[in-house]
C-alpha positions as CSV (number, residue, x, y, z in Angstrom):
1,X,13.6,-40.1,-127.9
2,X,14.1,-38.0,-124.4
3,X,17.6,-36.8,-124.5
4,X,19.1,-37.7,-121.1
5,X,-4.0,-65.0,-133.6
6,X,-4.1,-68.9,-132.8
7,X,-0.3,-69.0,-132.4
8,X,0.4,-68.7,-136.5
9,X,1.7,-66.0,-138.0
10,X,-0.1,-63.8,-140.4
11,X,0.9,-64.1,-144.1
12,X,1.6,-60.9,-146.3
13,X,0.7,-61.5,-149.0
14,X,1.3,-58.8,-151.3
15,X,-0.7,-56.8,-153.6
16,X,0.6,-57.8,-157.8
17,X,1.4,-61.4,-156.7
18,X,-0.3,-64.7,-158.1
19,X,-0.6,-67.8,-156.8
20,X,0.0,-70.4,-158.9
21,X,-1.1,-74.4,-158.3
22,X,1.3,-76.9,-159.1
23,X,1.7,-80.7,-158.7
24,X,0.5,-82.1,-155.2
25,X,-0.8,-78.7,-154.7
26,X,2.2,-77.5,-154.0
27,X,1.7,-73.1,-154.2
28,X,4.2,-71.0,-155.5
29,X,3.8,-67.4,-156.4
30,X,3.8,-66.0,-160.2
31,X,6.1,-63.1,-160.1
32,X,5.8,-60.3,-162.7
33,X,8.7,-58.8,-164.7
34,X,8.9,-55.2,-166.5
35,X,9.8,-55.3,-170.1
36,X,12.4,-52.3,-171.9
37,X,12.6,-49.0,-169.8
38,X,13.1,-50.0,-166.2
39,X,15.5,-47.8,-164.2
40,X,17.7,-48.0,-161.2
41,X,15.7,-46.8,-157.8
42,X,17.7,-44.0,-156.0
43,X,20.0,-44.7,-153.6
44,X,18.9,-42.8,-150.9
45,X,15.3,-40.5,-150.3
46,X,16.8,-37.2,-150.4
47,X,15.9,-36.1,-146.8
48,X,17.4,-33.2,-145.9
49,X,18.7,-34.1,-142.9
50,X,19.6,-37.4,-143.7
51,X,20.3,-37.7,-147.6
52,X,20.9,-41.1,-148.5
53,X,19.0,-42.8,-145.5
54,X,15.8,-44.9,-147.5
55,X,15.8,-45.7,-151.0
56,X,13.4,-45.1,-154.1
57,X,11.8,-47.3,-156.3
58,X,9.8,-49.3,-153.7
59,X,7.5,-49.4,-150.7
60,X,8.4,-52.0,-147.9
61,X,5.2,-54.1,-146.8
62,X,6.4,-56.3,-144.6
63,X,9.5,-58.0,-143.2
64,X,10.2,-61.6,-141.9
65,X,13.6,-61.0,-139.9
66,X,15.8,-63.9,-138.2
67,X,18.5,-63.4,-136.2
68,X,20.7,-65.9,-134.4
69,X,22.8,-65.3,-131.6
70,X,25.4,-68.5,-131.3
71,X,26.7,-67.8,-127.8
72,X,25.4,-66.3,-124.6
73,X,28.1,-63.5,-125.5
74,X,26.9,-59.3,-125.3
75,X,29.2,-58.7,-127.8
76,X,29.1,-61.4,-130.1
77,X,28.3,-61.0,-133.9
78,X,25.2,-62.2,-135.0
79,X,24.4,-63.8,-138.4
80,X,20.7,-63.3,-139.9
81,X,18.4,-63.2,-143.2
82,X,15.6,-60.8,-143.8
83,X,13.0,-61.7,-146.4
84,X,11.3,-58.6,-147.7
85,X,8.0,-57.8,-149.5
86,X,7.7,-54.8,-151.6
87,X,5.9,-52.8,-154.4
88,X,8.0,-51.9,-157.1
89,X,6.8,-47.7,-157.4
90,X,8.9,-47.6,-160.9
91,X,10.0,-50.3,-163.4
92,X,13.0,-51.2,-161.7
93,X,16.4,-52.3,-163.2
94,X,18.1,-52.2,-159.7
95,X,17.5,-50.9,-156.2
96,X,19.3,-50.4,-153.0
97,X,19.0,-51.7,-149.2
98,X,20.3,-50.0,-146.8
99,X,23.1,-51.9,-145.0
100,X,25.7,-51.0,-142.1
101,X,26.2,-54.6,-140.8
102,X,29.4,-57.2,-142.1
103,X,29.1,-59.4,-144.5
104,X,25.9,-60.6,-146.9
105,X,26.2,-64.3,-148.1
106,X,23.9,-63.9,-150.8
107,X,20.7,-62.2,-152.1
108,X,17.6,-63.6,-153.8
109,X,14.6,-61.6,-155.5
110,X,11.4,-63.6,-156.6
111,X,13.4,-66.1,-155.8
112,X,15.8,-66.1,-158.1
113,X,19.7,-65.7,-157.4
114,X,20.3,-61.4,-157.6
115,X,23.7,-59.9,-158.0
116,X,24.8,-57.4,-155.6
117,X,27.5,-55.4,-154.6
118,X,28.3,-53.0,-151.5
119,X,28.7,-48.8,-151.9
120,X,29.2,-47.7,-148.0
121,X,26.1,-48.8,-146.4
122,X,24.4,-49.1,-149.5
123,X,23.7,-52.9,-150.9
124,X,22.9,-52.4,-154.3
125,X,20.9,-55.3,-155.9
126,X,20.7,-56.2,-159.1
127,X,17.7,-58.4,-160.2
128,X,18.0,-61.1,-162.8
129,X,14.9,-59.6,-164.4
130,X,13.4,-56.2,-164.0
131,X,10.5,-55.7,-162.1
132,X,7.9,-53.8,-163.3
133,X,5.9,-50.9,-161.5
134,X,3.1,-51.2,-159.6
135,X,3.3,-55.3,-158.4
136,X,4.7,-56.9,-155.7
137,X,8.3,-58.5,-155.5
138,X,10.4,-60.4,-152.6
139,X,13.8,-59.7,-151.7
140,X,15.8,-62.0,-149.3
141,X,18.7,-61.4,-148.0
142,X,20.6,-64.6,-146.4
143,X,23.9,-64.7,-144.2
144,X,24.5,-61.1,-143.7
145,X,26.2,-60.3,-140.4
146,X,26.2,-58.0,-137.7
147,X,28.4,-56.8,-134.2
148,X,27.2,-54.9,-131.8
149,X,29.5,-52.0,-130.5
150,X,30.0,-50.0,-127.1
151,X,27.8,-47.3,-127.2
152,X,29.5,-43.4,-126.0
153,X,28.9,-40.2,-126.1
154,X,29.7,-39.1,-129.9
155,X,28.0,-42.3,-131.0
156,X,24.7,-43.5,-128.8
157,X,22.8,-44.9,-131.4
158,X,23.0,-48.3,-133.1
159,X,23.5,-52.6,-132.4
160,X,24.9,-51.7,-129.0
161,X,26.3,-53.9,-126.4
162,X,25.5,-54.5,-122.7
163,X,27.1,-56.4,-119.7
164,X,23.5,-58.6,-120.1
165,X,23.0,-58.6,-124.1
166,X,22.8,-56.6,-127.1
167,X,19.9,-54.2,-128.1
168,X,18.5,-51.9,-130.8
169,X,18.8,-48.3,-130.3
170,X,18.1,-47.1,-134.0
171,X,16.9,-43.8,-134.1
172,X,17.3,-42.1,-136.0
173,X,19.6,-43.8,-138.7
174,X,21.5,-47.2,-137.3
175,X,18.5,-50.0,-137.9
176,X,20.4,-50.8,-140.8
177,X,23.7,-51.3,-139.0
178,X,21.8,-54.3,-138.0
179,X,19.4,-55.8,-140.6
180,X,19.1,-54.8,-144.1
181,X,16.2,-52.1,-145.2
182,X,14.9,-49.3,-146.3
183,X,15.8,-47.3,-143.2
184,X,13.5,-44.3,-143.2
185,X,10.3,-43.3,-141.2
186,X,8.6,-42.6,-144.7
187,X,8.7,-46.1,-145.1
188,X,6.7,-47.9,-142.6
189,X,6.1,-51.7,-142.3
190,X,4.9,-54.5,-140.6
191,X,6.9,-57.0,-139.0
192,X,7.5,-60.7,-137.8
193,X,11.0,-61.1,-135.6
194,X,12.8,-64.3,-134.6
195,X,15.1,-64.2,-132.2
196,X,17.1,-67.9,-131.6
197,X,19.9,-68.0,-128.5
198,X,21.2,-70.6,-126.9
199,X,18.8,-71.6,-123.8
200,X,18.6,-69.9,-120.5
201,X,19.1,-66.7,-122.9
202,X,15.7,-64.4,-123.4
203,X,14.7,-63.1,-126.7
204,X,12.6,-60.1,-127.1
205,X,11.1,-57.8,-129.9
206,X,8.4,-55.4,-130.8
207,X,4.7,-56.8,-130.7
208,X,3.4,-59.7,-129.9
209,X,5.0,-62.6,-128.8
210,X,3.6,-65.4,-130.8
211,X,5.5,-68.7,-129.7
212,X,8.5,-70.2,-128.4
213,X,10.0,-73.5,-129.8
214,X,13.3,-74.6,-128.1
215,X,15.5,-77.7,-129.9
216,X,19.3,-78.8,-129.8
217,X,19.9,-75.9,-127.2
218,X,18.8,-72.6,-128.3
219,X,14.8,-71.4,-128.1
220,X,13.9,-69.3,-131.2
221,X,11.1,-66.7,-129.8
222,X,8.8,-65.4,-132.3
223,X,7.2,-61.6,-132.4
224,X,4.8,-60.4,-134.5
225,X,4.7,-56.3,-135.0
226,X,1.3,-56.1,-137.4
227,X,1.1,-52.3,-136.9
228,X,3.0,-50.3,-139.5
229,X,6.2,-49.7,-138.2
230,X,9.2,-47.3,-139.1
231,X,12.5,-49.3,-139.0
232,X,14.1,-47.0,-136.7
233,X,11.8,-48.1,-134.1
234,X,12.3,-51.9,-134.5
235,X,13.8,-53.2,-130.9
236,X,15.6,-56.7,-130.6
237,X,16.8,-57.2,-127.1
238,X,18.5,-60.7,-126.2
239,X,20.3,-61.6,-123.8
240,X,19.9,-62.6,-120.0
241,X,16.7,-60.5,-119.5
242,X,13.9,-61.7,-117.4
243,X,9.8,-60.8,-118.9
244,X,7.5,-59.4,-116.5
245,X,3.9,-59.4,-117.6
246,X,1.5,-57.3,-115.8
247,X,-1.8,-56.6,-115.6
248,X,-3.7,-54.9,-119.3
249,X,-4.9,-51.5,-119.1
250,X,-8.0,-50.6,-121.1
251,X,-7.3,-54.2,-122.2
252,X,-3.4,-53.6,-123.6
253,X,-1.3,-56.2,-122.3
254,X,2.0,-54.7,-120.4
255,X,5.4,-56.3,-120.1
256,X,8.4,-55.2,-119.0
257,X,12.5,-56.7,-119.5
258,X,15.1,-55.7,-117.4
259,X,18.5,-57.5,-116.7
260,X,17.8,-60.5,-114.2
261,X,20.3,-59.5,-111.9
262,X,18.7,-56.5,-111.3
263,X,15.2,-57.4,-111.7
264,X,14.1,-56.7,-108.5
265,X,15.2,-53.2,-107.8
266,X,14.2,-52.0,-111.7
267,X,10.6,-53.8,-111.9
268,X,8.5,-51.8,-109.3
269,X,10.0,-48.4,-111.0
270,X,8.2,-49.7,-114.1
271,X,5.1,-50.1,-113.0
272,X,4.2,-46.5,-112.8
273,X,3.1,-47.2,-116.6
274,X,0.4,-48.8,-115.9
275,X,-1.3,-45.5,-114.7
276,X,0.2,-43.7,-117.7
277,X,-1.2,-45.5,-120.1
278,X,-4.3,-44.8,-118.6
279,X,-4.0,-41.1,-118.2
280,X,-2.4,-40.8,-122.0
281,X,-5.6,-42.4,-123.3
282,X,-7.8,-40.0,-121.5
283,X,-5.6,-37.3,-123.4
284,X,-5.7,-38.0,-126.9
285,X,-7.9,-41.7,-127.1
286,X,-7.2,-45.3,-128.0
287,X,-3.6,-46.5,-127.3
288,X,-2.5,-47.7,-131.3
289,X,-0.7,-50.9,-130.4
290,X,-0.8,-54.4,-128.9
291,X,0.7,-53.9,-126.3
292,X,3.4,-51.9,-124.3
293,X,6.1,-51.6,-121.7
294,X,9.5,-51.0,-120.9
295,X,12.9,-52.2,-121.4
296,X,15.5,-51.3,-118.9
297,X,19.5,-51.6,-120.0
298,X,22.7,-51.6,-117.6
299,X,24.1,-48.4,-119.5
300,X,24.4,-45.0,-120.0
301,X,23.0,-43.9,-123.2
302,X,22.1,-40.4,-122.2
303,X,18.8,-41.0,-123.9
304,X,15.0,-43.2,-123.9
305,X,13.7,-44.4,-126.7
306,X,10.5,-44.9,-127.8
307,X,11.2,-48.1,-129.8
308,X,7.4,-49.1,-130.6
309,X,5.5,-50.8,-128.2
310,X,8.7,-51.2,-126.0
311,X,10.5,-48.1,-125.0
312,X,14.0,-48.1,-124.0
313,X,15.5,-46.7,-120.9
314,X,19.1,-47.0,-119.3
315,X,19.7,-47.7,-115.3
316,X,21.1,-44.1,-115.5
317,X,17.9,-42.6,-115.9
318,X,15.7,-45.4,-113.4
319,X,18.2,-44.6,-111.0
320,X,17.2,-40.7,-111.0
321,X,14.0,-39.5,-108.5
322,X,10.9,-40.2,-109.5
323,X,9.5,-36.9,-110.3
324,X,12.2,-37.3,-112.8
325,X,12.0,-40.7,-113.9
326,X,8.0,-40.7,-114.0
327,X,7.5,-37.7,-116.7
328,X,10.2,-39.2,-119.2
329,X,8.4,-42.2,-119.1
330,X,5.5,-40.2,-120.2
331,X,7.8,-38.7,-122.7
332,X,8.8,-42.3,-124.5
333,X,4.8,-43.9,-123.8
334,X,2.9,-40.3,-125.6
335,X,5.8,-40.9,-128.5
336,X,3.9,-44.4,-129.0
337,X,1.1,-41.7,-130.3
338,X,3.4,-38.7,-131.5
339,X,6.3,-40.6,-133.0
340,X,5.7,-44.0,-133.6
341,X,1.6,-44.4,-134.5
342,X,2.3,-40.9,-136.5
343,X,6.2,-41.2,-137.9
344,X,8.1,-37.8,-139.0
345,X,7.6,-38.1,-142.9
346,X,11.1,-36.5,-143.3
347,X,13.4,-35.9,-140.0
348,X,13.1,-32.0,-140.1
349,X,9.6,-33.2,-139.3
350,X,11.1,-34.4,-135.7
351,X,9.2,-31.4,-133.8
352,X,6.1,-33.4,-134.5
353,X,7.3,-36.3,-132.4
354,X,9.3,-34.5,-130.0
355,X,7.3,-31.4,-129.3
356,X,4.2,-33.7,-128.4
357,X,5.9,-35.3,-126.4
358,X,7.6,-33.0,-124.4
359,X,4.3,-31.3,-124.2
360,X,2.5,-34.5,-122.9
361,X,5.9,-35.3,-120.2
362,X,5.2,-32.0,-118.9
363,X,1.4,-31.9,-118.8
364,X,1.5,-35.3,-116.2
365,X,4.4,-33.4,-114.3
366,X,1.9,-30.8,-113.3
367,X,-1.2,-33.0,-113.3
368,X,1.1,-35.4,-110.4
369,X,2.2,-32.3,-109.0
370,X,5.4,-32.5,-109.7
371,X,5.8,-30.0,-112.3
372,X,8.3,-27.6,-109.8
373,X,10.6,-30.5,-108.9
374,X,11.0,-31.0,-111.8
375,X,11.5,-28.2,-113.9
376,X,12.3,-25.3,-111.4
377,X,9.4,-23.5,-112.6
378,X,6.3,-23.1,-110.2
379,X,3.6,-23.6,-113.7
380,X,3.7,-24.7,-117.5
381,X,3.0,-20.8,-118.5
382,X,6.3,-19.7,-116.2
383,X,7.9,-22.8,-117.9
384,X,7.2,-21.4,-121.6
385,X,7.8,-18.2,-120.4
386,X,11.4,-18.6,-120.4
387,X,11.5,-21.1,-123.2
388,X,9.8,-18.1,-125.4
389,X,12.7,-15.6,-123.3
390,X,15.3,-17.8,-125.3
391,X,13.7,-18.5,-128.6
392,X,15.3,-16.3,-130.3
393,X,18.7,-17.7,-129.3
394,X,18.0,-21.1,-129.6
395,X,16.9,-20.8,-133.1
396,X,20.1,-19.0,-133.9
397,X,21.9,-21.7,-132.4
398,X,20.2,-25.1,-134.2
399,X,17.5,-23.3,-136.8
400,X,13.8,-23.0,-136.7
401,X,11.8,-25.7,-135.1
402,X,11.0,-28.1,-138.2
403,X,14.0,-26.9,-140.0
404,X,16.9,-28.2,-137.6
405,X,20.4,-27.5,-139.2
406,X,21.9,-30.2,-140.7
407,X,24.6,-32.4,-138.8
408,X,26.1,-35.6,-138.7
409,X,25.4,-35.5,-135.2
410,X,22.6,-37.2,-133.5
411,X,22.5,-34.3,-130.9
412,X,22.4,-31.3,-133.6
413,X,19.1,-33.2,-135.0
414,X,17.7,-34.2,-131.6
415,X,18.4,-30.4,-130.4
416,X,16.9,-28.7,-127.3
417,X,14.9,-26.3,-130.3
418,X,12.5,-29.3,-131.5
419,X,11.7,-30.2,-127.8
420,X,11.1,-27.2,-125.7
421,X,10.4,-25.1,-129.1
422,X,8.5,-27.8,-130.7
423,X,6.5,-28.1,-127.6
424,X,6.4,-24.1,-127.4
425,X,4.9,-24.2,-130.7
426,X,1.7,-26.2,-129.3
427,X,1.7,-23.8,-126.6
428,X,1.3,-21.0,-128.8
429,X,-1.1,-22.7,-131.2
430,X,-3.3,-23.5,-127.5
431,X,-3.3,-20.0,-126.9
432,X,-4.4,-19.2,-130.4
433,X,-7.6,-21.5,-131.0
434,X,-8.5,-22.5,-127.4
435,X,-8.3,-25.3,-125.2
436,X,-11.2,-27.5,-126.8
437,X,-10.1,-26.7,-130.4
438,X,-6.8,-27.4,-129.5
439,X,-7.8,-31.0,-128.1
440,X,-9.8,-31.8,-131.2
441,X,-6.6,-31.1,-133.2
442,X,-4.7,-34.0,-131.3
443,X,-7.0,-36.5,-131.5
444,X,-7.7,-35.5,-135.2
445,X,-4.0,-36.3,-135.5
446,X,-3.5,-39.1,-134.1
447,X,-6.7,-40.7,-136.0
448,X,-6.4,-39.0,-139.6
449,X,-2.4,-40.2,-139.5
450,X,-3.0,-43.3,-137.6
451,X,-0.6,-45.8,-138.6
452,X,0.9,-43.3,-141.4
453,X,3.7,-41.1,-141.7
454,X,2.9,-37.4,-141.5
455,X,4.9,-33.6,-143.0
456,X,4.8,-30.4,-141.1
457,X,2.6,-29.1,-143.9
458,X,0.0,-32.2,-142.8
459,X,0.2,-30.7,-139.6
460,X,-0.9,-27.2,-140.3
461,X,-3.5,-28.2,-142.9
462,X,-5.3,-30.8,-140.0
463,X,-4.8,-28.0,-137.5
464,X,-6.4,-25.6,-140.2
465,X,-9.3,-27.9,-140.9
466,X,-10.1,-28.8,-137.0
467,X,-10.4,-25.9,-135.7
468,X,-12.4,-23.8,-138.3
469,X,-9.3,-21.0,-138.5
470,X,-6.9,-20.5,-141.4
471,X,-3.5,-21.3,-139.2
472,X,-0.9,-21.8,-142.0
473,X,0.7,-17.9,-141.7
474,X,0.4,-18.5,-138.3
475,X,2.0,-22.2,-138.1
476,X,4.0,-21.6,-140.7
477,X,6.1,-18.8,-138.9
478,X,6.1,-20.2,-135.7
479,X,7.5,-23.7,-137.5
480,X,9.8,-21.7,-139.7
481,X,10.6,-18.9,-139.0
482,X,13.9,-17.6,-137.4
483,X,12.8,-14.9,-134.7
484,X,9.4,-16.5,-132.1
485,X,6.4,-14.4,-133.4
486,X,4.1,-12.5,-130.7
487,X,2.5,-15.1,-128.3
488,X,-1.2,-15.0,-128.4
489,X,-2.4,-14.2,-125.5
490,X,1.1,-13.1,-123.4
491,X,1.7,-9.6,-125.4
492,X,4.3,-8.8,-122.5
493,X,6.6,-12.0,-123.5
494,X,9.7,-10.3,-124.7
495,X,12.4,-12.9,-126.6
496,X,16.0,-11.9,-125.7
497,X,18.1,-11.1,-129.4
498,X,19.7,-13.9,-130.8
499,X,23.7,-14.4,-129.8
């Protein structure tokens, strides 16, 4: 976030789960069931941050989500069913979805009928049998509801309307106001996505598109995400959007979706992209997806998003100058790396996303030359200059780098601390261990945690490893602590006292 194979679809099958043939070869799965002992899952992970967001007692492998959208209405309410594969990590009485949306018309699990009932935005589901730990179980989750809403200033995130259609903007906690899940980065996913509206209407989500079928009015478009994906990254976008496929860079296929009406003045500002992708690669190495691009809203969200392989970006911010516009695309295409590839394990782990890519938005400003327009400051070491000047303050103000201070707020998470001090912490660390160790630690990152979701404590023990150097007293108070150590290398940086 920047504040501001043949047409068929792959089948998960899940570890734990036997197929059994019946008559005229008709397959069903054998499910397994736990005997005495099983226990309810937790209703929530326990992050710090975000307490009851995600749920114990299972690990998501893959989702099969349908939506349908009846009319060609932004704001009408959607109905939808979500089939769910898991692993069972306890012998499991009951366990929890996480749920926002309106109403659920009825929940399955190994196919049998499941009671359930609703606690806030926890659907608690009871199982007619206990499933045991260790094997594989399905959930589904039929006739559930869902509205999008206006977004504004207090509340950005979630199902959020648009004069053209609705879209997903989930970080860090609204997926689930949408579609029920297990709605934490810890728990990453694959993903297939069908999107049915009534013809005339476009239909777009994360990954590949695998095939269109259109019948009795409405086109159901089919997506296929088979990276791991966190849920708050999951993008559904539908509405009267036009697809612009463009040429593949280092053979990743690019496509952009803007509102038809304004298709023509937001499509060449996209396009710049192209020769990101390029210049991210040389940074830090293969691009981890299918494919990429961008999707441009008529709103004001005040933020991008790096929803994967589709980042999200408001007419606001594509109507700003280009040395503006051009580096917070950067920002959202290196988070498809830092962020998305390599999710926060918990979300005072946010520094990792954010810091990279402030660091990366900032690196192309200079390397276009833009870097003064932009930020006010002639070079990146004037620039961390004064975001050292004010660490003291700014940790006061929202806590250390990977330890944000807790807040309902979206903005109090997302603070200015895990961007320009997340990104001062990679300075430092730089300055420490060298330009070509500190290289070799980014691309050991973003290959050792590829498709994975990564702690702070990962961090400083891959940093440690890569470069040769014990860093975790050094990492660990730069990460932690609440006064900016000495800068390596700058001895004359003074830090103002904390107000």
């Amino acid at each position: 976030m920047k504040m501001i194979t043949n047409g068929r679809i792959p089948t998960v099958l899940a570890a734990g789960v036997t197929l059994l043939v019946g008559a005229a070869g008709t397959v069903t799965p054998a499910y397994a069931y736990a005997g005495a002992g099983a226990t309810p899952g937790t209703a929530g992970l326990g992050d710090r941050l975000y307490p009851k967001l995600g749920n114990g007692g299972y690990d998501v492998l893959n989702y099969d989500l349908s939506l349908k959208y009846a009319a060609k209405d932004p704001k009408q309410t959607v109905a939808g069913s979500v089939s769910i594969w898991a692993n069972a990590t306890q012998n499991l009485s009951r366990f929890d979805l996480d749920f926002g949306g309106g109403q659920v018309g009825a929940v399955s699990v190994n196919g049998a009928a499941a009671t359930f009932t609703r606690s806030g935005e926890e659907l608690v589901i009871t199982p007619a049998r206990a499933l045991p730990k260790g094997k594989a179980f399905r959930v589904i989750v039929s006739g559930f509801t869902a509205t999008p809403v206006t977004p504004s200033a207090d509340a950005p995130d979630g199902f959020v309307t648009t004069p053209d259609g609705s879209v997903l903007a989930g970080q860090p906690a609204s997926s689930h106001k949408l579609f029920p899940s297990n709605d934490h980065p810890r728990d990453k996913a694959t993903y297939t996505i069908r999107l049915t509206a009534p013809v005339g209407w476009t239909g777009v989500a994360n990954g590949r598109h695998v095939t269109d079928r259109t019948q009795n009015g409405y086109t159901t478009s089919v997506y296929r995400e088979s990276k791991p994906m966190a849920s708050e990254l999951v993008q559904v976008a539908v509405g009267d959007f036009v697809v612009k496929n463009r040429k593949a860079v280092n053979n990743v296929p690019i496509r952009d979706v803007v509102p038809r009406r304004l298709a023509s003045k937001l499509l060449p500002k996209a396009d710049v992209e192209r020769k990101q992708l390029a210049w991210m690669t040389k940074q830090v190495g293969a691009y981890p997806f299918e494919n990429y691009g961008s999707l441009v809203i008529d709103a004001n969200l005040g933020f991008a998003l790096e929803t994967q392989t589709l980042s999200l970006y408001d007419t606001g911010l594509f109507g700003a100058p280009k040395y503006v516009l051009d580096p917070v695309m950067t920002h959202e295409l290196a988070h498809q790396w830092f962020g998305d590839s390599v999710a926060p394990k918990s979300w005072s782990d946010v520094w990792q996303s954010e810091g990279h890519a402030t660091w990366y938005e900032l690196l192309y400003a200079a390397d276009t030359k833009a870097f003064k327009k932009y930020t006010g400051f002639s070079n990146r070491d004037a620039y961390f200059k004064n975001v050292y000047q004010r660490g003291n303050q700014t940790r006061a103000k929202y806590g250390p780098v990977a330890r944000p201070k807790g807040s309902a707020s979206v903005w109090d998470v997302f603070n200015p601390n895990v961007y320009d001090g997340g990104a001062l912490v990679l300075y430092a660390l730089k300055q420490k261990v060298g330009a070509a160790k500190f290289q070799k630690i980014e691309r050991a990152w973003v290959k050792t945690y590829r498709g994975k979701s990564a702690s702070t404590q990962d961090f400083i023990a891959l940093a440690s490893k890569t470069s040769g150097r014990n860093l975790k007293t050094f990492l660990n108070s730069w990460l932690y602590g609440k006064k900016v150590p000495a800068m390596p290398g700058h001895k004359d940086w003074k830090a103002s006292a904390a107000r």
